[in-house]
N, C-alpha and C positions, 0 to 999 in steps of 0.2 A: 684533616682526616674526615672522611664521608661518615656523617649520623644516619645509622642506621634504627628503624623501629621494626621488629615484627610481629602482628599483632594476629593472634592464635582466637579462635574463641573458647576454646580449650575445653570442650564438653566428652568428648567421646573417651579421652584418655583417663578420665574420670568415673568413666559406668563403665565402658569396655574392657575386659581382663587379655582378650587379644589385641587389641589397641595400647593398653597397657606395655604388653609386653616388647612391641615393636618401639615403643615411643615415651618409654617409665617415667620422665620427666615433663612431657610434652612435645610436641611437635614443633614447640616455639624455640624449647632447649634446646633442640638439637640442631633445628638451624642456626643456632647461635654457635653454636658448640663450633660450626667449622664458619661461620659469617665472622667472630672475634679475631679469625688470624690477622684478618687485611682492614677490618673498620670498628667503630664506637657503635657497640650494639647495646640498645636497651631492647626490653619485649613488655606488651602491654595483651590482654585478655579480656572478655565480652564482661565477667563478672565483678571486674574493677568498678571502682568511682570514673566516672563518664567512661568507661571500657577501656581505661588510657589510655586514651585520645587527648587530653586536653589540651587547648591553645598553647599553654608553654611548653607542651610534649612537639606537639606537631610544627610551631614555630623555629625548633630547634631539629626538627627530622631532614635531612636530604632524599633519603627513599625511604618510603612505606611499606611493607612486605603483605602480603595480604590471605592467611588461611578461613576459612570458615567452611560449616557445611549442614549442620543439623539447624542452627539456630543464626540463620539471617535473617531472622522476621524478629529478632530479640534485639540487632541494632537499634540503638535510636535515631530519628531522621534528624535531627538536630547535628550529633555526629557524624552523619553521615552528609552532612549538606557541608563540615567545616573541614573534613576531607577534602571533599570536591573544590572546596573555595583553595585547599593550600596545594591541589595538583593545578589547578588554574595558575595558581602565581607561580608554580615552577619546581614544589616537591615531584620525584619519583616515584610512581607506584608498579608493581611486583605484585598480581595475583597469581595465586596458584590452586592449580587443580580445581576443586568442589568453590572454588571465591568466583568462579565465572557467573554464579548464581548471586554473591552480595547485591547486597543494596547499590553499596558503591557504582561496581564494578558494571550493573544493569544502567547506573543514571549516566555515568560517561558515555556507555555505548549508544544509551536509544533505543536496543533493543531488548527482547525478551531475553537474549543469553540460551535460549535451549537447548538440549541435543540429546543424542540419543545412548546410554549408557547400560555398563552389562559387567557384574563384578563376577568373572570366570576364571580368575587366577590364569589370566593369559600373557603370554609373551607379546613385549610392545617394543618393536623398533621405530627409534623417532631417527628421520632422516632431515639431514643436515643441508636443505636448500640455498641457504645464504654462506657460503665457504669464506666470505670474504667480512662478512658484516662484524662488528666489536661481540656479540655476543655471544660468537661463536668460535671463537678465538681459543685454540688449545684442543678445539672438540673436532674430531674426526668426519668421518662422512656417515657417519651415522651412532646411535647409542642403543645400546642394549639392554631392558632390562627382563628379564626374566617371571616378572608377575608384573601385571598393572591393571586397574580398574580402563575397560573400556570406554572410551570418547569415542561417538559417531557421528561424522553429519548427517544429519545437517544442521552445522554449528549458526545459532541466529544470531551473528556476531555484524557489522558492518565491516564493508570489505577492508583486510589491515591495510594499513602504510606500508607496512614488510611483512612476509610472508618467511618466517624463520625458518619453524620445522613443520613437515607433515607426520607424522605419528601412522604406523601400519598394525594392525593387531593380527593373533594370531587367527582370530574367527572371520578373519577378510576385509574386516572393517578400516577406512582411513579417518584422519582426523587433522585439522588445523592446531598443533596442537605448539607453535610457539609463532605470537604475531605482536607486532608493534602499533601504537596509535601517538598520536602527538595530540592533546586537551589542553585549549590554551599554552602556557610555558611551560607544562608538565609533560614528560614521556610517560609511558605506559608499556609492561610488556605483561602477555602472559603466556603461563607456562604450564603445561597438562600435569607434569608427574607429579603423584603427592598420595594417593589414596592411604585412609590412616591406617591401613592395616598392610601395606607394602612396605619392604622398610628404601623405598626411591631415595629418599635424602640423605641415605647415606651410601651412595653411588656419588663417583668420584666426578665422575661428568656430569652429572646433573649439581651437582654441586659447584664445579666448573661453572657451567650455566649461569647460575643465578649468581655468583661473586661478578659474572660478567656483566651482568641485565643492572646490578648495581652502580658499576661504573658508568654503563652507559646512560640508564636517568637520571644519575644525581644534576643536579641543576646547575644551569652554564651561569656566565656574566650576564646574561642578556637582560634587560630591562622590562619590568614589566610594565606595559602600555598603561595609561590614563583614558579612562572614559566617561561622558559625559560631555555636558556644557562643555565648549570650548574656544579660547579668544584665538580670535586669529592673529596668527606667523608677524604677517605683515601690516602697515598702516595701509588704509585706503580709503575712498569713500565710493558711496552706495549711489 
C-alpha cells in the first residue's frame, strides 16, 4: 500500500472561526478523511517536533502532500533541505494551493513562484487539458467549483513537464492551475484548489484529483544513480 504523509501547517484553523467552520478538524483531516479509503495516511503539522517531518517519518513516506500559507517563513531550512534530498531519491510530492509559495516548493522550482491572486468568492472552472494522462483519470472535461480564491498569471513557475489543467475564473482571469515536474527520481504535481475558506476538498473531483496525483508519484523500481568519484566499467590503460 502507498504511505501517504500530509503535512498541514495548520495555523488558520486555529484563529479563524470561518476557517474553522469549513475545516473543524483541519485541512489535514479531511484530506485524510477521503486519502484513508485507498492508502496509509499519517499527517504531520508546522508546530510538531521537527514539523513531522522527521527522517524516519519521510524515509517511510511515498508521497508528500503539501498545504501551507501564513507561515512558510516558520519552516526550518534544515527540513526543508531533507524534503528536497527525499524527492530527489524518489519520494512524491503533492503541493496544493497557497504551498506554490513553500520553501520547498520555490527550491525545486528555481523560481520566485508568484502570481497574481484575488479572494472574490468567484466561480472557478478548471479545464481538463490532458484527457488522457493518469491524473485525470475519472474526471470529465472540466470541474466546477462554485467559490475559489483566484490564481492569475503570471504564474513564475518554469515551464511544466505537463500541462494538466488550466483553471478560468469568473473575473476573466486564467491560470496554470495543475502541472507536473520530474526532480531527480521524485514526480511533482501541483494543484490550485484549496483556499481555507472554500470547502474545494470536499468536491468529489478534486478529490478524484489528488487520489490520482498520488498514484501517479508514488516512487517506481527505478534505481537511484550514484555520484561522485567513479572506477571505471572496464580494465584499460592510459
Amino acid at each position: 500500500m502507498i504511505h501517504v504523509t500530509i503535512w498541514n501547517e495548520y495555523r488558520h484553523e486555529k484563529t479563524d472561526e470561518k476557517v474553522k467552520e469549513v475545516y473543524p478538524e483541519g485541512i489535514h483531516e479531511q484530506l485524510k478523511s477521503f486519502l484513508n479509503e485507498e492508502f496509509m495516511v499519517h499527517t504531520a503539522t508546522l508546530d510538531e517536533v521537527e514539523h513531522g517531518l522527521t527522517e524516519a517519518r519521510l524515509n517511510e513516506t511515498d508521497v508528500l502532500i503539501w498545504w501551507g500559507h501564513i507561515a512558510h517563513d516558520e519552516v526550518d531550512d534544515e527540513i526543508v533541505n531533507r524534503v528536497h534530498t527525499r524527492v530527489l531519491q524518489g519520494m512524491g510530492l503533492i503541493v496544493l494551493h497557497s504551498g506554490h509559495f513553500s520553501k520547498i516548493f520555490k527550491k525545486l522550482m528555481g523560481t520566485s513562484c508568484d502570481l497574481k491572486w484575488c479572494e472574490a468568492n468567484e466561480r472557478c472552472r478548471i479545464w481538463n487539458i490532458a484527457p488522457s494522462h493518469p491524473i485525470t483519470k475519472g474526471i470529465g472535461e472540466w470541474i466546477e467549483l462554485e467559490e475559489e480564491e483566484m490564481y492569475g498569471e503570471h504564474f513564475d513557475i518554469p515551464t511544466p513537464d505537463e500541462l494538466i489543467f488550466i483553471n478560468w475564473y469568473q473575473g476573466g482571469e486564467v491560470f496554470r492551475g495543475g502541472c507536473t515536474y520530474t526532480r531527480g527520481n521524485g514526480k511533482i504535481f501541483y494543484f490550485q484548489p484549496g483556499h481555507e475558506t472554500y470547502p474545494s476538498y470536499y468536491n468529489a473531483q478534486v478529490q478524484r484529483v489528488i487520489k490520482n496525483a498520488i498514484y501517479w508519484a508514488a516512487p517506481t523500481d527505478s534505481v537511484y544513480p550514484t555520484y561522485g568519484h567513479h572506477h571505471a566499467l572496464e580494465n584499460f590503460e592510459v
